[in-house]
N, C-alpha and C positions, 0 to 999 in steps of 0.2 A: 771448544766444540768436541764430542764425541765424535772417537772413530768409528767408522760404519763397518756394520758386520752384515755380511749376507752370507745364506746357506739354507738348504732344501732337501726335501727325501721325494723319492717319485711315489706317487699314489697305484703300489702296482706289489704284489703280495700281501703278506701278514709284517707289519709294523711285530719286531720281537723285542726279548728282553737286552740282543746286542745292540738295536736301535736305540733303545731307552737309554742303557750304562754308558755306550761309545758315543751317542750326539744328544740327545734330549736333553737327559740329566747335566748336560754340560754347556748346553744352550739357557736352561732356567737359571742358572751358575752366573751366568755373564751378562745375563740382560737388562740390566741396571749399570752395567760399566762403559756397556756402547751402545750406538745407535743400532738395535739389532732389527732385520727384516730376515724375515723367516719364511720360504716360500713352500708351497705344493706344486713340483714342476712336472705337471700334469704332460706338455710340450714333450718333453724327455721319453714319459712313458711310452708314446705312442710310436718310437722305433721300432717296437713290435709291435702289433695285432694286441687290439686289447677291445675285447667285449662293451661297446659303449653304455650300456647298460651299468655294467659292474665299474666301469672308469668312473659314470660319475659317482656312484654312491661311493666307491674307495676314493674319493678329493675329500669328501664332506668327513670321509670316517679316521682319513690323515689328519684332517683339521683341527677336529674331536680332540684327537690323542695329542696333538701339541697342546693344548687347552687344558686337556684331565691331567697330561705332568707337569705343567705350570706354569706355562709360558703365558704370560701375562697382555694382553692386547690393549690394553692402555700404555705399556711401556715400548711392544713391541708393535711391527705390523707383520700379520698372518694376512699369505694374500697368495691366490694362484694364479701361476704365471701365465694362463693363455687370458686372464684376463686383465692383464697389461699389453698392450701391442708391440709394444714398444719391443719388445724384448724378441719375438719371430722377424721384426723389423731390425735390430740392431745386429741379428746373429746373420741375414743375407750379405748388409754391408762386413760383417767381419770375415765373411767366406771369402769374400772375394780379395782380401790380402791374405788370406793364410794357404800358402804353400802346400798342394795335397799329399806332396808328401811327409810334412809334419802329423799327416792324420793318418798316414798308410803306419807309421812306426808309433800308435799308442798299440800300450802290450792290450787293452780291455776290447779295441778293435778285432785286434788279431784273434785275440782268443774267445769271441764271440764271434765275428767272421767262421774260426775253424769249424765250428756248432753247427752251422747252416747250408744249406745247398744255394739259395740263396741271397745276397746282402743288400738290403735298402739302403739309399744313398743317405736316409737318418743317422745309419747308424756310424758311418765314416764322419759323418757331418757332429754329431753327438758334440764332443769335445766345443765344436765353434759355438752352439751356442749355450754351452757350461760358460763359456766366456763372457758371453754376451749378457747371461745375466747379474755375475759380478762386473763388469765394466759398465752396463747400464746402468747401476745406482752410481759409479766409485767407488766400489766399496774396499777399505782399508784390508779389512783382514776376514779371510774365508778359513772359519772351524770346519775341519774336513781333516778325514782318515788318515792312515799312508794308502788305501787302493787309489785313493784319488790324490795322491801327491803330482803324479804325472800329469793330468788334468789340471789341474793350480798352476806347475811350469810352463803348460804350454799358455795360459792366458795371460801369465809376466810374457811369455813371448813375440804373440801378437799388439798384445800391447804398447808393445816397445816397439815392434816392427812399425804397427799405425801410426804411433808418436813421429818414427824418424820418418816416415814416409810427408805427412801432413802436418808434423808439429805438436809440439803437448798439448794432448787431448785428455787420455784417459790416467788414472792414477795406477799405477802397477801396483797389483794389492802381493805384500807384503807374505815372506814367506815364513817370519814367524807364527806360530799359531799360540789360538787360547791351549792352554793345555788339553788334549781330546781326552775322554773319558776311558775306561777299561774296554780292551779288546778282548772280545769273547769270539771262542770260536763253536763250532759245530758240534753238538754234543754226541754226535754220529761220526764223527770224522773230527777230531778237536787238531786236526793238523791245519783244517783248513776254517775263515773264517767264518761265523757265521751269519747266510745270508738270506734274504726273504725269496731270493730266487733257486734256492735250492728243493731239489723235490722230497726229500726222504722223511719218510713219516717221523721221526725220533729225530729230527737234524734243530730243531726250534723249540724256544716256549714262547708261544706271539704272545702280543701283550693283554689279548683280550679271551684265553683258554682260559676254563672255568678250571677249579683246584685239581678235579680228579685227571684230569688230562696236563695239568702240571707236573702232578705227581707220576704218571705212568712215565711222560717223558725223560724226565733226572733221573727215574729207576729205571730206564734202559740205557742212560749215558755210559759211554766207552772208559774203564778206567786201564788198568793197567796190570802185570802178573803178580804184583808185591802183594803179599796177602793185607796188609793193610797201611795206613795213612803212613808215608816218610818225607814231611816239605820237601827236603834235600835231596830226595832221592828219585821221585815220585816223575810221572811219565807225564805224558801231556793231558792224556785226560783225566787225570785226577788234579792237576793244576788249574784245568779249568774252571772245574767244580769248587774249587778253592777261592780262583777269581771271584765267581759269579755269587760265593757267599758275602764277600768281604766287600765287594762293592756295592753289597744290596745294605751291609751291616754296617759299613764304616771300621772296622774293625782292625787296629794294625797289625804290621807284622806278627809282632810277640805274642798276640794273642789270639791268632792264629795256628801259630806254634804249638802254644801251649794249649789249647781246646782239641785242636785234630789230630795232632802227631800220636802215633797208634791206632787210631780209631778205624773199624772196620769199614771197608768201603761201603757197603748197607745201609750204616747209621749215618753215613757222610753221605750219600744223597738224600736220605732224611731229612735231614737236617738244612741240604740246601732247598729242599724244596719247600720245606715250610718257612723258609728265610724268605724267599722269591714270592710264595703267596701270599706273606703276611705284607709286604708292598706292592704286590698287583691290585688285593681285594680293595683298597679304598680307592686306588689309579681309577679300578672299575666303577667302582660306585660315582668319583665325578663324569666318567665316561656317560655314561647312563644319562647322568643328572644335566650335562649339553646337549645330548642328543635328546635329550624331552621337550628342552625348553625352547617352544614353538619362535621361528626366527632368529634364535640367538646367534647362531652358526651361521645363516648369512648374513647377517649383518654385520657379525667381524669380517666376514672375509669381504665384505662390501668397503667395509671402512679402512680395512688393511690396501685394498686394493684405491683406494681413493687418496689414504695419505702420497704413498709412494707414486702414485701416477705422474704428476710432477718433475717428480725428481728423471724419470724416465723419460718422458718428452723433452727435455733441457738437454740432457745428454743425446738423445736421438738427432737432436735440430741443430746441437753443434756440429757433431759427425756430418750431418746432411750438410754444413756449409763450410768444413773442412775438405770432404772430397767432392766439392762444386754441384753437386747436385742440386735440384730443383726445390727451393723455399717460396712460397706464393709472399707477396710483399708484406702483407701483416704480419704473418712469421717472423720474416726476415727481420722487423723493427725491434720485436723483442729483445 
């Protein structure tokens, strides 16, 4: 039996090219080795205020973009989370063994906390049901970043805490990971990484900018004072640029070395921009070509949400008759 993979992006900014290198491309990579479910945790996004309008077409247009880089729905299931229950059901019962102050010390709290005049009890709560949706399948092993390393910990923790509490229930998913893909960072800031919740116009290339706004962006990318290319020497933002050519190219070390070292920073964003667009333009074109095709989009996410449901209800009714709560007797016979 394959080991179950679960992992998800929120339906909430521009989907960019650090999405695609760091989890996409690393998710079509794996999905023939495990049981992979792939979510839209639509649930998540709504810790802040989010335009219901624009929420649902960004679920449909997340969907899309797992579909156009290749994630395949007869091997996998694409499915969003509010439309499993199980899982807003499975995160109240985890709240209520998880310690609030395991939730007061996540650093992504804190430092969104800091942000705000206000904090909705979502966004403390956030972490419980990150949990809730890997413990609601079992799932073996969660491909996820290092910002979410801390979030993976704490659901080994509850986990373990439910277990000793009630008895092996859940499977603690496992802290090795598939290998995660290239960390790209901010091409506005390349200290920090890059993310779809950043505001700065030059800080992204989402995955669906047409060429010329590809290219404005890499030709305003931050590089460094060296008059030109030094692998060994070179600052962060000219590293980046490097990354983000060589994971689009495949290209090794060596021959990276030997193509850039000297080269004017000018002709090296040149270069990576037409590396990025010559892989976006077809992305785009399957983009397109699901979002044309009347129905197709929901009905994977119909199907995706229909295989997995199952599996979510089993887990839900154990839980429900591990901590004594209330099963109507047909349930309960199951």
């Amino acid at each position: 039996m394959k080991t179950r993979v679960f992992s998800g992006m929120q339906p909430s900014g521009n989907l960019h090219i650090g999405n695609y290198l760091g989890a996409l491309k690393n998710w079509v990579r794996i999905q023939n080795e495990y049981e992979c479910i792939f979510c839209i945790v639509d649930l998540h996004a709504i810790t802040v205020y989010q335009d219901p309008a624009e929420l649902r077409a960004k679920i449909r247009e997340i969907a899309a973009l797992y579909l156009a880089a290749g994630i395949d729905p007869k091997v996998c299931s694409i499915m969003v989370q509010s439309s499993v229950p199980a899982h807003a059901e499975l995160a109240w019962m985890l709240t209520c063994v998880t310690p609030v102050g395991w939730l007061e010390r996540m650093t992504q709290y804190k430092a969104k906390a800091a942000k705000q005049e206000s904090v909705g009890d979502g966004l403390l709560q956030y972490p419980v049901l990150m949990a809730a949706d890997i413990l609601l399948y079992q799932a073996g092993i969660v491909p996820v970043g290092e910002d979410q390393a801390q979030h993976l910990e704490l659901t080994r923790d509850i986990a373990q805490r439910f277990n000793s509490l009630y008895g092996d229930t859940f499977v603690v998913p496992g802290t090795s990971l598939p290998a995660v893909g290239a960390r790209i960072m901010g091409l506005d800031d390349p200290t920090q990484k890059m993310s779809k919740s950043a505001s700065g116009a030059n800080h992204a290339v989402a995955l669906l900018d047409p060429p010329d706004k590809i290219r404005k962006t890499i030709m305003r990318a931050t590089t460094d004072s060296l008059p030109c290319v030094d692998v060994t020497t070179a600052g962060p933002g000219v590293l980046n640029l490097l990354a983000i050519f060589q994971a689009f190219s495949g290209w090794n070390d060596d021959q990276m070395r030997q193509h850039f070292n000297g080269m004017r920073y000018g002709d090296l964003k040149k270069q990576v921009a037409e590396m990025v667009i010559s892989h976006l333009e077809p992305f785009q074109e399957r983009f397109r070509r699901i979002t044309s095709e009347p129905g197709y989009l929901d009905g994977v996410l119909r199907e995706g949400a229909e295989r997995v449901a199952p599996i979510a209800e089993d887990t839900v009714r154990l839980v429900k008759q591990c901590m004594g709560l209330y099963t109507s007797p047909a349930n309960a016979a199951l």
